[in-house]
Every structure is written in structure tokens, then in C-alpha cells.
C-alpha positions as CSV (number, residue, x, y, z in Angstrom):
1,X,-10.4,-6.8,59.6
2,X,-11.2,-5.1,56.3
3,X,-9.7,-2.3,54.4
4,X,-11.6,-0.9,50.9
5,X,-9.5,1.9,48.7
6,X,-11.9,3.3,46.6
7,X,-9.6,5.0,43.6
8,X,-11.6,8.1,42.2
9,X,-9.1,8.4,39.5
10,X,-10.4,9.8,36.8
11,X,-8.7,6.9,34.5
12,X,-10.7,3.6,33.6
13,X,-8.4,0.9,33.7
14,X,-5.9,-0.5,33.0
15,X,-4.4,3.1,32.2
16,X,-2.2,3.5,35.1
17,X,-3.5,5.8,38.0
18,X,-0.5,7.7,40.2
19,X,-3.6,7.8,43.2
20,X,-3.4,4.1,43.2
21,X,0.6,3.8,43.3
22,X,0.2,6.2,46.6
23,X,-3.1,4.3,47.8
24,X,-1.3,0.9,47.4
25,X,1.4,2.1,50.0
26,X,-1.1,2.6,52.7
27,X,-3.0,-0.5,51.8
28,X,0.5,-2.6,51.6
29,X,1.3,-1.2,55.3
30,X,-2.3,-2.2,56.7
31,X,-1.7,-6.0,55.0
32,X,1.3,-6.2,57.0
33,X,-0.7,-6.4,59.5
34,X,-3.1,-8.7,58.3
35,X,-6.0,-6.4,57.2
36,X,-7.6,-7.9,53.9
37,X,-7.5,-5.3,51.5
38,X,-9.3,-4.3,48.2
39,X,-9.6,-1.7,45.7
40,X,-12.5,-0.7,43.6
41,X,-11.8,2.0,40.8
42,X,-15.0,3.9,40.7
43,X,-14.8,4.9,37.4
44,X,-15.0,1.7,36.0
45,X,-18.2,1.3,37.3
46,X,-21.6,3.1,36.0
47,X,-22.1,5.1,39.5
48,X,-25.1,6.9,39.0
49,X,-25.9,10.4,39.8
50,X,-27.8,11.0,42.7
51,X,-28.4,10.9,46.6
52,X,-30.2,7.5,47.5
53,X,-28.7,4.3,47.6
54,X,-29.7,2.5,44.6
55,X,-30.7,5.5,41.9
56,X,-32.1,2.4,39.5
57,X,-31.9,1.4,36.2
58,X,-28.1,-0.6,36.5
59,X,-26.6,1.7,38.9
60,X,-23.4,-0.2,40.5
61,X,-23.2,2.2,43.2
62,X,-25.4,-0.6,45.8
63,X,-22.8,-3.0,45.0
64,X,-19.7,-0.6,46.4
65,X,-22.0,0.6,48.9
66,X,-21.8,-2.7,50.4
67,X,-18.0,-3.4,50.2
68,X,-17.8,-0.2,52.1
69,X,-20.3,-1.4,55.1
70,X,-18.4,-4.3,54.6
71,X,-14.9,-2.8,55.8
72,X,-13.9,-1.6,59.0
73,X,-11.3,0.8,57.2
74,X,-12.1,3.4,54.3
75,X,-9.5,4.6,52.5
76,X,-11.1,8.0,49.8
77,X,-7.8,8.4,47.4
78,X,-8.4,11.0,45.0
79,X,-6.3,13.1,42.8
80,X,-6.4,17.4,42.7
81,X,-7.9,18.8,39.6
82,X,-7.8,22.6,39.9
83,X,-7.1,22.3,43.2
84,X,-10.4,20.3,44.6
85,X,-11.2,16.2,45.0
86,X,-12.0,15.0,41.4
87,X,-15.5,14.4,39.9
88,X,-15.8,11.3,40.7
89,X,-14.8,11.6,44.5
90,X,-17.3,14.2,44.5
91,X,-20.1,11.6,42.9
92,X,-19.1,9.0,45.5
93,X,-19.5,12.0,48.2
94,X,-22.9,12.3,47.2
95,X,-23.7,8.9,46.8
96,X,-23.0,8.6,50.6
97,X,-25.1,11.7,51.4
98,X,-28.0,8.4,51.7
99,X,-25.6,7.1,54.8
100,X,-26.8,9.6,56.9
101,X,-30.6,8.5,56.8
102,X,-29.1,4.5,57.4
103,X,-29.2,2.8,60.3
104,X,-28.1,-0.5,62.0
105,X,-30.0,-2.9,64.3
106,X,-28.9,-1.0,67.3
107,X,-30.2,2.3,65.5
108,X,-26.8,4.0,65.0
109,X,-26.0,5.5,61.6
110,X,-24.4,3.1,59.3
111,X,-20.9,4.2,59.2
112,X,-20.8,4.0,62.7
113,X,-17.7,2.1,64.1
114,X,-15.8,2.6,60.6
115,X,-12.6,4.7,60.4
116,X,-11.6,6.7,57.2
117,X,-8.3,8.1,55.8
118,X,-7.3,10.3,52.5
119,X,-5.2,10.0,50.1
120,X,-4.1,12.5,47.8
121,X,-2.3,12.8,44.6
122,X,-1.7,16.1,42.1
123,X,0.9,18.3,39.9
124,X,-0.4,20.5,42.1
125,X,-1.2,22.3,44.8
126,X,-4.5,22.4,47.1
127,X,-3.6,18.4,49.2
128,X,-4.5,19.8,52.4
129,X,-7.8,21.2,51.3
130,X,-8.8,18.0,49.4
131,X,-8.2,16.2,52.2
132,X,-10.1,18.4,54.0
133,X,-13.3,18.5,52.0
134,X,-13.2,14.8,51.6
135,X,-12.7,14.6,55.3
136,X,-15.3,16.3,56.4
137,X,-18.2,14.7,54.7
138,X,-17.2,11.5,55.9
139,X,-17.1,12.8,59.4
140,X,-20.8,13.7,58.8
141,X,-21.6,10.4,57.3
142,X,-20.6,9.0,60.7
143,X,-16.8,7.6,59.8
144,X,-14.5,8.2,62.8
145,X,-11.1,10.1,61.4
146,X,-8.1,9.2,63.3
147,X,-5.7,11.9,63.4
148,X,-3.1,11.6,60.4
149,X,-5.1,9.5,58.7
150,X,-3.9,11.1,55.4
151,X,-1.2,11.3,53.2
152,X,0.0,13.3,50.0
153,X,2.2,13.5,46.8
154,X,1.9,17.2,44.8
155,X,4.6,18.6,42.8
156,X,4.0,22.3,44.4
157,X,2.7,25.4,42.7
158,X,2.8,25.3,38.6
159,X,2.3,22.5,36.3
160,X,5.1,19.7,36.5
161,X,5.5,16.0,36.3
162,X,3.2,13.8,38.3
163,X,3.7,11.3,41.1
164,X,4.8,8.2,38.7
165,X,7.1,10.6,36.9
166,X,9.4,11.8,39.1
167,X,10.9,10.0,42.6
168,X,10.6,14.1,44.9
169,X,8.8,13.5,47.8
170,X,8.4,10.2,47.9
171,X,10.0,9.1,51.0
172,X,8.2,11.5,53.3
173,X,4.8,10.4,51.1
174,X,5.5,7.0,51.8
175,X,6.5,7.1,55.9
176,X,3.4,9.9,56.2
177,X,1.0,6.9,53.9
178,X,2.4,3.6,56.8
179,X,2.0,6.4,60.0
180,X,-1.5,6.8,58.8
181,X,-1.8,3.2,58.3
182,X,-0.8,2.5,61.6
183,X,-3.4,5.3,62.9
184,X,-6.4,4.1,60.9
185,X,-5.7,0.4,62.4
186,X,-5.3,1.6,65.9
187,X,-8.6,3.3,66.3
188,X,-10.3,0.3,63.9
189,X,-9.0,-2.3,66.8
190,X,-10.3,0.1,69.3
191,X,-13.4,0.6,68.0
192,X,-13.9,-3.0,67.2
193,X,-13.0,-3.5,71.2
194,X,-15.4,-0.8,72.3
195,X,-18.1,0.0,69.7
196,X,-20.0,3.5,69.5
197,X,-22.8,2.9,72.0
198,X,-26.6,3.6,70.5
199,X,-28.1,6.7,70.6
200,X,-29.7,7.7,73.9
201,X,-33.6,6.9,74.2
């Protein structure tokens, strides 16, 4: 089984990226059970604008498109500027809006049968309605959403230090990161067991 992180850090590499610290706990749990896991930092990559698949003229996104069809387990982590998923989650949102015109051999959308989590970093507030947002779109897409499949670091209201800068709320970030770990495995194996069945007719 597969698990894909994609980081929509606004920070190329190799400048560190707090999302990934907090994305690498949930990964780390899911390896301990022997998901193979991998990362892709969408800002490194020229992602173009747009709502197809392959937008042309060097676009990387058909490449990342893949490793996410390739993976039974999404993971969207994405840091809170002024209080809403960053550009470049909102690019990769978009960028997906093509899934829901995809289908597979047995005519179901293409995300069918995947599960997708959240994770969330920020100096500030507004977790619970990135993690909504970001939630919701891949519901539509056709990703199944476990219940907890999420977790969250933010330093409260006000500006303030972020995630790597300071050791508050770690612990409960980190057992809230493995519980949705284990959630986002559970209903992968189950769906793996018992696929979506294809639509009626």
C-alpha cells in the first residue's frame, strides 16, 4: 500500500517547511505499518494554472497526477495564510477539479477507492476551516475521508512563533497526526478488501 504527502508549502526546497515536519509524523506512523510513503513539494514543480489534466507547454502537474492515482492514501498538508489553505493547495485543488470528469475501467470516478487526510500547520488561527475547505473538495473529487483523518499545529490568535520554533502543542499534534494515521489505513485496507462497486446501469 501507498501513501503520497503532497507539501503545498509555500517554500521551494531545501528551505525547511514546518508542514512537512507535522506531515512526516503521520507519514512515519503509516510506514510503521508498512505503507510506502513519499512526498512531493508542489512548489518545486512548474504546476500550471488551470482545470484539465495536462494544461501543456511543460506542465508537471500529469506527473503528480499520477503518483496520486498511484496511492491508495492522500495526505493534503498545507499551511494557514490569513487564515485559508495556501496558494498552492488551492492550485493543486483546482488541478483536481479534472478528476471528477476521469473514470476507471469499471466507469467509477478516478479517486474512487482512495482515502484522504489533512494536515495543517500555521501561527495562526483558522486549522479547522482549512481542513475543512481542503476536505471537502476532495470528498467531491471522489476521495473517501475517514473520520479524524486530520491533524493540526497553530499557535492561537496573534502572530507568534511557528511550529519548528517552539515545542507547545506538540504532543497532542503528534498522538492526533498517528490516530489519523491509523484511521486513514483502516478504511484504505477496507476499501482495498471491498471496493466502491460501479455505478448503477
Amino acid at each position: 500500500m501507498k501513501a503520497l504527502a503532497l507539501n503545498c508549502t509555500l517554500k521551494a526546497s531545501p528551505e525547511r517547511s514546518n508542514t512537512q515536519v507535522l506531515a512526516d509524523i503521520v507519514l512515519g506512523a503509516l510506514e510503521r505499518e508498512g505503507v510506502e510513503t513519499n512526498t512531493i513539494r508542489v512548489v518545486d514543480h512548474d504546476v500550471r494554472p488551470g482545470v484539465s489534466s495536462d494544461e501543456g507547454n511543460g506542465d508537471e502537474w500529469p506527473a503528480i497526477r499520477a503518483e496520486v492515482l498511484s496511492a491508495e492514501i492522500l495526505i493534503m498538508a498545507v499551511p494557514t495564510w490569513v487564515g485559508k489553505p495556501s496558494s498552492v493547495a488551492q492550485r493543486v485543488i483546482e488541478r483536481m477539479d479534472a478528476l471528477l470528469s476521469e473514470t476507471d475501467e469499471a466507469g467509477r470516478p478516478v479517486a474512487y477507492n482512495r482515502v484522504a487526510g489533512v494536515v495543517v500547520t500555521g501561527n495562526e488561527d483558522g486549522a479547522h476551516h482549512v481542513i475543512s475547505e481542503v476536505g471537502g473538495s476532495l470528498s467531491d473529487f471522489g476521495f473517501t475521508i475517514p473520520g479524524q483523518a486530520w491533524t493540526y499545529w497553530n499557535k492561537g490568535p496573534g502572530p507568534g512563533p511557528s511550529y519548528l520554533d517552539t515545542d507547545e502543542g506538540h504532543d497532542w499534534s503528534r498522538s492526533t497526526g498517528e490516530a489519523a494515521a491509523s484511521n486513514l489505513l483502516a478504511v484504505a485496507r477496507a476499501l482495498a478488501a471491498n471496493p466502491m462497486p460501479p455505478p448503477p446501469g
